[in-house]
TIPA-590843 format. One record per residue (C-alpha): residue number from 1; z, x, y. Coordinates in pm, whole numbers, plus 32768, in hexadecimal, padded with zeros to 4 digits. Layout:
TIPA-590843
k:NUM | pz:Z | px:X | py:Y $
...
This chain:
TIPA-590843
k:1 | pz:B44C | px:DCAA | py:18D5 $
k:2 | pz:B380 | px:DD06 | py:19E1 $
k:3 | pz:B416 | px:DD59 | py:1B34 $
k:4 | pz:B302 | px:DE66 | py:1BC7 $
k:5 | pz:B26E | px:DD3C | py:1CA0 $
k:6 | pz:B370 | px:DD1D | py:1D73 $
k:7 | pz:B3D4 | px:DC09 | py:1E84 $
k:8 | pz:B447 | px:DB24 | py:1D21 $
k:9 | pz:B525 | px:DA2A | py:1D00 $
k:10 | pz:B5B4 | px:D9F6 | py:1BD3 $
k:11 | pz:B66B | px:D8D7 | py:1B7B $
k:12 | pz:B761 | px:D934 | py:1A6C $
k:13 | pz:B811 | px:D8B3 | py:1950 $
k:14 | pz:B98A | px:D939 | py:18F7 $
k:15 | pz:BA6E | px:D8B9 | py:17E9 $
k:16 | pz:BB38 | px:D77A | py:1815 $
k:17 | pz:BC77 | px:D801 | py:173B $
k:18 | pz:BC0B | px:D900 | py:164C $
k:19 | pz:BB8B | px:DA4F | py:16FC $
k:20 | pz:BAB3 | px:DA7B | py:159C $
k:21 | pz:B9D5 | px:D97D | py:1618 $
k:22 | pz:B941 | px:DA68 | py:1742 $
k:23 | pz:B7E6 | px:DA9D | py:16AA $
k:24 | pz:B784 | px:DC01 | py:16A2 $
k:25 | pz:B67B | px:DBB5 | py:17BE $
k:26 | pz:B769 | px:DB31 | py:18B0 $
k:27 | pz:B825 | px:DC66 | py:1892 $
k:28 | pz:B723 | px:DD54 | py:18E9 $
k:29 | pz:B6A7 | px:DC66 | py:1A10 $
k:30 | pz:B809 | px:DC81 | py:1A9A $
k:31 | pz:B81B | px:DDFB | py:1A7A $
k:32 | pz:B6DE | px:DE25 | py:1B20 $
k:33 | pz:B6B5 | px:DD25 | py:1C64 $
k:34 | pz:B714 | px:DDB2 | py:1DB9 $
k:35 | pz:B80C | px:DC7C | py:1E03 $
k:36 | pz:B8B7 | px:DB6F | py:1D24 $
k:37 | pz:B8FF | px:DA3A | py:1DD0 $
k:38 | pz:BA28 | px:D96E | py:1D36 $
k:39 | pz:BB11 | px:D852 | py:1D5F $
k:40 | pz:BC6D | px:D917 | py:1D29 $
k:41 | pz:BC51 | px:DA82 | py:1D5F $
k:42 | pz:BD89 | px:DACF | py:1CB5 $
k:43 | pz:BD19 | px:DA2D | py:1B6E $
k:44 | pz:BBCA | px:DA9C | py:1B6E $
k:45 | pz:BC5F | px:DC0B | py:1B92 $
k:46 | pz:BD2E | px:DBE2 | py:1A77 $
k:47 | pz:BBDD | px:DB6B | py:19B1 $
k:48 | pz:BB1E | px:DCBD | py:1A3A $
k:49 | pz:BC48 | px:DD7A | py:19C3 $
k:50 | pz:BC79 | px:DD05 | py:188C $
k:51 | pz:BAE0 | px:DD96 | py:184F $
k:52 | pz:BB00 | px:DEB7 | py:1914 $
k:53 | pz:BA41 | px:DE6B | py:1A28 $
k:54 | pz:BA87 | px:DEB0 | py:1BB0 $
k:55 | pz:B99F | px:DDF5 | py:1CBF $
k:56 | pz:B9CF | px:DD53 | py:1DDB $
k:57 | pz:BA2D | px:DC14 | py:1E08 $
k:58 | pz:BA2E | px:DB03 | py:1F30 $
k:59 | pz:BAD6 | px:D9B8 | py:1F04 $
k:60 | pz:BA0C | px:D88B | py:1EF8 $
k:61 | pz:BA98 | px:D722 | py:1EDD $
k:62 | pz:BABA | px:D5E2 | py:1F62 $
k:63 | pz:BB7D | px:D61E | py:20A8 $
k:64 | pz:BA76 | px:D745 | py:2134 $
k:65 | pz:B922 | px:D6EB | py:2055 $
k:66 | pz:B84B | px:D6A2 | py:219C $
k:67 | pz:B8B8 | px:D7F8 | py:227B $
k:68 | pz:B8B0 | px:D8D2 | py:2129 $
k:69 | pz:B765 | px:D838 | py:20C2 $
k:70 | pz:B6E4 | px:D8C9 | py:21EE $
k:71 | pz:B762 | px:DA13 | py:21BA $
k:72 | pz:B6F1 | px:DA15 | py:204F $
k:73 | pz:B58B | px:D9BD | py:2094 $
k:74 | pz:B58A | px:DAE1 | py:21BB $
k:75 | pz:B5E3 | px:DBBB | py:2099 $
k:76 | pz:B501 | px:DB5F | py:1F95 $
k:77 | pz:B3EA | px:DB6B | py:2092 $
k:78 | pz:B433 | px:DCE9 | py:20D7 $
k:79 | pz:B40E | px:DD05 | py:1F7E $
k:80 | pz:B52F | px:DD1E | py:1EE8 $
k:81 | pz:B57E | px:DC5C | py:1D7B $
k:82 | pz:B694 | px:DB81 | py:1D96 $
k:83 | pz:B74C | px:DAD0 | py:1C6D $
k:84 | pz:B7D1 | px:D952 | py:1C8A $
k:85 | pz:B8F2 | px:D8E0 | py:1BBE $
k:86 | pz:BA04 | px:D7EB | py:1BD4 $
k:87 | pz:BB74 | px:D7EB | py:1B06 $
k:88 | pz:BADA | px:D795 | py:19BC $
k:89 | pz:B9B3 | px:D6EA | py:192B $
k:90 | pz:B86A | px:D6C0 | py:19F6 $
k:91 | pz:B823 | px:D6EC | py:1B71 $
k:92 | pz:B7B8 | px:D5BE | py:1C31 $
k:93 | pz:B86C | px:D4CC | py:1B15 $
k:94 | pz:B971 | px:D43D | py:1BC6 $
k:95 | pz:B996 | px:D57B | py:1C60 $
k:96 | pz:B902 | px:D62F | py:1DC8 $
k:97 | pz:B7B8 | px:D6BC | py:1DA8 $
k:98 | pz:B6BF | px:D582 | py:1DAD $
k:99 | pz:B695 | px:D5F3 | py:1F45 $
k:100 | pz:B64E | px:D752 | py:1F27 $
k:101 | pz:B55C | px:D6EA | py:1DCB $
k:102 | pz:B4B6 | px:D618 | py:1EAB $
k:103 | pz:B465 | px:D6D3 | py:1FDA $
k:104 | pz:B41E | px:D823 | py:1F4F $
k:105 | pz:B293 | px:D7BA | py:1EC2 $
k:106 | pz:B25E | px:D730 | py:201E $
k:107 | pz:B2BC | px:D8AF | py:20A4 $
k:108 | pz:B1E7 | px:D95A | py:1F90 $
k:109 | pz:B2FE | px:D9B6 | py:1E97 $
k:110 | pz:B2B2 | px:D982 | py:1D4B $
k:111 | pz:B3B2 | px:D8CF | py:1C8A $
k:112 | pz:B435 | px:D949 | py:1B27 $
k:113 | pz:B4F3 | px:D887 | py:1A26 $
k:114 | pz:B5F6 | px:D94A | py:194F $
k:115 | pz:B66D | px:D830 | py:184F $
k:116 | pz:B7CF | px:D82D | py:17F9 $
k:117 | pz:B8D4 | px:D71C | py:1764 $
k:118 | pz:B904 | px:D5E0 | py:17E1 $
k:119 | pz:BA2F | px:D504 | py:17BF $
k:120 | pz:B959 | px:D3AE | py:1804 $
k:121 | pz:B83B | px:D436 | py:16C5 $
k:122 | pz:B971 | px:D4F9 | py:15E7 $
k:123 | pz:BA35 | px:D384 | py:15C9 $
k:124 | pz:B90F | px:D2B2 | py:1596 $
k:125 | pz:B89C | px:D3AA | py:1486 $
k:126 | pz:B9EB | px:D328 | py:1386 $
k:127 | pz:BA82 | px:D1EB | py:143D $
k:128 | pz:B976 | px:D144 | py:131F $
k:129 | pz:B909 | px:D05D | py:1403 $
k:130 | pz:B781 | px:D005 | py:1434 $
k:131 | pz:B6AB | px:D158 | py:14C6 $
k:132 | pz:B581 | px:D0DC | py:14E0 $
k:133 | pz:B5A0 | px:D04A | py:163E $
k:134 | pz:B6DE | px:D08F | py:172F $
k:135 | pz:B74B | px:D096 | py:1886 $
k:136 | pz:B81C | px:D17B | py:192A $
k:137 | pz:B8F6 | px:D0F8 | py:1A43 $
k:138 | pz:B9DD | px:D235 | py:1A91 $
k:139 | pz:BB03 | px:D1C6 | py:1B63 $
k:140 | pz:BB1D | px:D06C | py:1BEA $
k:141 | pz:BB69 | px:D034 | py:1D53 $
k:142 | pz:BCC2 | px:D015 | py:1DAF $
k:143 | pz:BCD3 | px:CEFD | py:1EA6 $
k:144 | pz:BD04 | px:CD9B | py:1DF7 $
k:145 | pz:BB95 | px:CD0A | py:1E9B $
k:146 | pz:BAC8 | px:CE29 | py:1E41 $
k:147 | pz:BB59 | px:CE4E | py:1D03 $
k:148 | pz:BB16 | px:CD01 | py:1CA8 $
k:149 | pz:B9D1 | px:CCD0 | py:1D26 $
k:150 | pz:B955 | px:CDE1 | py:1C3A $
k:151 | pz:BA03 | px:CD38 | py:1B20 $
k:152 | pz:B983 | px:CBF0 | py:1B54 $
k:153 | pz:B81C | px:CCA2 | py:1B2E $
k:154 | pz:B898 | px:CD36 | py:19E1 $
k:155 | pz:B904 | px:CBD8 | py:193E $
k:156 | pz:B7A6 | px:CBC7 | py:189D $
k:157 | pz:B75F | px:CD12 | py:1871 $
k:158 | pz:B6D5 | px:CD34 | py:1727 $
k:159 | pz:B6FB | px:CEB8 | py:16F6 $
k:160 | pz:B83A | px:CFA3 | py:16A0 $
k:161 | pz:B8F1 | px:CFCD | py:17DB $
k:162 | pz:B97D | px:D12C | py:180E $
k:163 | pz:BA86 | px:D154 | py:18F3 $
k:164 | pz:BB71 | px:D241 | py:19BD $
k:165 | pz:BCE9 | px:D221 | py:1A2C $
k:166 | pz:BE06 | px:D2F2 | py:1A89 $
k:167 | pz:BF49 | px:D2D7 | py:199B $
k:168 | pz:BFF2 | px:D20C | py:1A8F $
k:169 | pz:BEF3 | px:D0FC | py:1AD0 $
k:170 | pz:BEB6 | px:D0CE | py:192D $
k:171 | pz:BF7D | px:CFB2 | py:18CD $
k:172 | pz:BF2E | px:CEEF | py:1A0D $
k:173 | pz:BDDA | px:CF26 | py:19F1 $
k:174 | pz:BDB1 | px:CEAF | py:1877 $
k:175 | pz:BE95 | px:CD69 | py:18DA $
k:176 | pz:BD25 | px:CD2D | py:19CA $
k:177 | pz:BC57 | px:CD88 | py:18DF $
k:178 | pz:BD1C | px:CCB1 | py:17D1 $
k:179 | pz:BCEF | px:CB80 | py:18EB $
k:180 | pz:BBB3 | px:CBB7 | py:1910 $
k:181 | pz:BB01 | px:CC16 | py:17E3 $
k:182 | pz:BBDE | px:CB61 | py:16E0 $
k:183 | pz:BD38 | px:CBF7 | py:164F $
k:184 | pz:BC5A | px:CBEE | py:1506 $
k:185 | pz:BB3C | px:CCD6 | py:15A9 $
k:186 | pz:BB3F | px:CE0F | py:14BA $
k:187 | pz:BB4E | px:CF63 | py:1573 $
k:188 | pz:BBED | px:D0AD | py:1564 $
k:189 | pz:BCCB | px:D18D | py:1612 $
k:190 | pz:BC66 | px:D313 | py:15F2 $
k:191 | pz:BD8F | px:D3FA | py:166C $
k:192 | pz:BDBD | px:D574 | py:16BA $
k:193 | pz:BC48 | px:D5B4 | py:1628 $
k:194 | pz:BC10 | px:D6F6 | py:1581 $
k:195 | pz:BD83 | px:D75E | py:15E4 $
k:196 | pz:BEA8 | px:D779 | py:14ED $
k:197 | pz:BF0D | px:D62E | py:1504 $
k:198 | pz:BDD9 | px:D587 | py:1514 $
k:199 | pz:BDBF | px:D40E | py:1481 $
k:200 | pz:BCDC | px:D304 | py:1455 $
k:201 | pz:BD73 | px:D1B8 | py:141F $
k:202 | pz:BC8D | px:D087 | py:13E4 $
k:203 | pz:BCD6 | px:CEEB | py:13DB $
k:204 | pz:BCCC | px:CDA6 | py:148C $
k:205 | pz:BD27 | px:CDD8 | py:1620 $
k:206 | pz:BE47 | px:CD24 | py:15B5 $
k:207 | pz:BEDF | px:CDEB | py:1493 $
k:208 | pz:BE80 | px:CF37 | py:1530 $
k:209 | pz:BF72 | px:CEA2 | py:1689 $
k:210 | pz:C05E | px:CE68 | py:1590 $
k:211 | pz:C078 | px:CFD9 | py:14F9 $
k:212 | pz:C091 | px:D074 | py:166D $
k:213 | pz:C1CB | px:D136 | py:16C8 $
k:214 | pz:C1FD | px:D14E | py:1545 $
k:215 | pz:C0F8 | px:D18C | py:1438 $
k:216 | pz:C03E | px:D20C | py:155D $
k:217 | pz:C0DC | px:D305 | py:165B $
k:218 | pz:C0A9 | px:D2A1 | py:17CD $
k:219 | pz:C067 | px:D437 | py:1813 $
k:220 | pz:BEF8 | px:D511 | py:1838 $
k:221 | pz:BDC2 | px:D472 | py:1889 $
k:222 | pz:BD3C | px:D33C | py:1840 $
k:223 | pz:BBF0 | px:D2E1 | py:17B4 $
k:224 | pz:BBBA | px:D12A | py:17B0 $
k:225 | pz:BA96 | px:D089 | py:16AE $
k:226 | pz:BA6B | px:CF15 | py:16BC $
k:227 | pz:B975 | px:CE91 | py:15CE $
k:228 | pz:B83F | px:CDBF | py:16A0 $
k:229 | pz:B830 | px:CC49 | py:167B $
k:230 | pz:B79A | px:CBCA | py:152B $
k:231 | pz:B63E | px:CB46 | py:1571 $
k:232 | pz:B645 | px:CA01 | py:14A3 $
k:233 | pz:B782 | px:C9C2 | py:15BD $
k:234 | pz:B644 | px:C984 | py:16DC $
k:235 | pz:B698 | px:C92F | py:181A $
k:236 | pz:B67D | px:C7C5 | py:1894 $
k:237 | pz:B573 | px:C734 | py:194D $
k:238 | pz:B5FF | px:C729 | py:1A86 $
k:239 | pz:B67F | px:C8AC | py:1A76 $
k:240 | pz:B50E | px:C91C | py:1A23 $
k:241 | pz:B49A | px:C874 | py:1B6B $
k:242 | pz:B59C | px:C8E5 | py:1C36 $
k:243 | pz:B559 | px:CA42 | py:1B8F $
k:244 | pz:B3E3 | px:CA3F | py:1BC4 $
k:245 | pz:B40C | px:C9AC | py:1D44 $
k:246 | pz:B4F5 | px:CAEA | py:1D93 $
k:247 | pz:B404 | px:CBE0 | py:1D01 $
k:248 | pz:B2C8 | px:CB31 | py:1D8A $
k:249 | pz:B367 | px:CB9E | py:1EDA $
k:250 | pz:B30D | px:CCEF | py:1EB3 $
k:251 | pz:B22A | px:CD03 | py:1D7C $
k:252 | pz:B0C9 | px:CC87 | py:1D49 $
k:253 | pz:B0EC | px:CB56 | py:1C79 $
k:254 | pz:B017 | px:CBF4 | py:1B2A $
k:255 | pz:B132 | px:CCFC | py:1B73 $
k:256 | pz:B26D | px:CC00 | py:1B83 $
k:257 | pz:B21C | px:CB2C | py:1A6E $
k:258 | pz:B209 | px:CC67 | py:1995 $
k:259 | pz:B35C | px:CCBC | py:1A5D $
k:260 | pz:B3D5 | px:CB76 | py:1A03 $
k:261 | pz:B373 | px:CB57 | py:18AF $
k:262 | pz:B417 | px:CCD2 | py:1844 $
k:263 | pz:B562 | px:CC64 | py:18FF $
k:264 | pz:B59E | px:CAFF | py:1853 $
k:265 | pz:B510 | px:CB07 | py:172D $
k:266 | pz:B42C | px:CA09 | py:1770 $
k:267 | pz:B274 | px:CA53 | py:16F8 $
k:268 | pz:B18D | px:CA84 | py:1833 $
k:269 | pz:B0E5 | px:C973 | py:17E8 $
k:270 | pz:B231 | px:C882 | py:17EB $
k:271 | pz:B2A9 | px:C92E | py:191F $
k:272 | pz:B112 | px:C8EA | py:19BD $
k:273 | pz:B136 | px:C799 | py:194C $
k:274 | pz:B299 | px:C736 | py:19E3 $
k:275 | pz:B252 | px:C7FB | py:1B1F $
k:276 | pz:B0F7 | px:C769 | py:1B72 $
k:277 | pz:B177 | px:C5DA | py:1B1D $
C-alpha cells in the first residue's frame, strides 16, 4: 500500500458475510487513511473493531450523497486520504459512491481501487450458468412501468442476467421473471453468500418458485441468475426493426445494427439487410 501521497481516495472492498475475506491490503488502507466514508457507521465500526483498527468515520449514503460529496472532496483536496466503502461487497455497485468516483478526477484526486468480494461476481462464479458473457442488472425499479420497461428490453437478452432483490420482493419478482422469460428459463438463486447459511439453488424459474418458503428459506440476501435467451430462439423480423429503429435514435447506424444484432441474435448482415429493405 502506498498512502505517503496523500489527498487519495480509495475505493474499498470489505467482506460481504465472512470477515476472512478482508484482504490483507484493505486492512492496512483502513488503518492508515485520515477518514473512512461509509454507508452505516455502526456496522462499519463493528468491521474496524473486529481488526483492531480506530479511524474516523463519516456516513455516506443515499439520503445525504450530494452535501457529503462536497465535504469529502474539500477533504481530500487538503490532502487528507479518505477510504470509501459501503455495507458489503463493492462501492459504487448498487451502492453510493459512483458521485464522489466521478467528481474527484475532475478536482485532481487520484482515484484508487482496493478490490474486495462481490455478491453479483461470487454467485455467477457457481450458479453454473454461461460466464463468458453476462449482464448485471442490480435491483429492478420498483414502480410497475419502470420495472417493466427494463424487462421488456431484457426479453432478448442473450447473456446471463444477474440480479438483486430484497427477501421480501423474491417470490414476486421470480413470478415476472417466470412471465417473462419462460417458467422453463434456467437460473439460480444464491443466498446468504459466504455466510453460515449460504446456498445456491439452481433450476427452471418455475421449479426454483416452487421450492420458495420451503427448500429455500425466504431470510438473508438474495442473489437472482436467469440464463440469456438461446440464440437459435432469434427474434422475429418485425422485433429486429423495431429494435434497430429505437437504437438508430441515438446510435450511428454501423453502431445500432451491431447493437441490434448482439441483442436479438440476429447476424449484422441479416439485421443490415431487414433494416435497409
Amino acid at each position: 500500500m502506498n498512502v505517503e501521497s496523500t489527498g487519495t481516495l480509495f475505493v474499498v472492498g470489505t467482506p460481504i458475510g465472512n470477515l476472512d475475506d478482508l484482504s490483507s491490503r484493505a486492512r492496512s488502507v483502513l488503518g492508515a487513511v485520515d477518514l473512512i466514508a461509509c454507508e452505516d457507521t455502526r456496522r462499519t465500526g463493528r468491521l474496524l473493531s473486529s481488526i483492531g483498527v480506530d479511524r474516523p468515520l463519516i456516513p455516506y449514503h443515499d439520503h445525504n450523497e450530494d452535501e457529503q460529496t462536497e465535504v469529502l472532496l474539500a477533504r481530500l483536496a487538503g490532502g487528507e486520504s479518505v477510504a470509501l466503502v459501503s455495507d458489503a461487497g463493492l462501492p459504487t455497485i448498487s451502492d453510493p459512491g459512483l458521485k464522489l468516483v466521478r467528481a474527484a478526477p475532475a478536482r485532481g484526486v487520484p482515484v484508487a481501487t482496493v478490490p474486495g468480494p462481490s455478491a453479483a461476481l461470487a454467485a455467477l462464479s457457481i450458479a453454473g450458468l454461461a460466464t463468458d458473457r453476462f449482464v448485471f442488472e442490480g435491483f429492478l425499479p420498483r414502480r410497475a412501468g419502470p420495472r417493466d420497461a427494463r424487462l421488456e428490453s431484457l426479453a432478448v437478452e442473450t447473456r446471463t442476467m444477474i440480479f438483486y432483490e430484497a427477501v421480501h420482493r423474491v417470490a414476486a419478482t421470480l413470478a415476472v421473471f417466470a412471465a417473462r422469460f419462460g417458467a422453463d428459463r434456467p437460473a439460480a438463486i444464491a443466498r446468504e453468500l459466504t455466510k453460515l447459511h449460504e446456498q445456491l439453488a439452481t433450476g427452471t424459474l418455475a421449479t426454483l418458485t416452487d421450492r420458495l418458503g420451503s427448500g429455500i428459506p425466504l431470510k438473508g440476501e438474495f442473489v437472482i441468475l436467469v440464463a440469456g435467451r438461446e440464440r437459435d430462439d432469434a427474434a422475429s423480423d418485425a422485433e429486429v426493426e423495431r429494435i434497430f429503429s429505437i437504437l438508430a435514435r441515438e446510435l450511428p447506424a454501423k453502431t445500432a445494427v451491431a447493437a441490434t444484432a448482439e441483442i436479438t441474435g440476429h447476424s449484422r448482415n441479416a439485421v443490415y439487410r431487414l433494416t435497409r429493405t
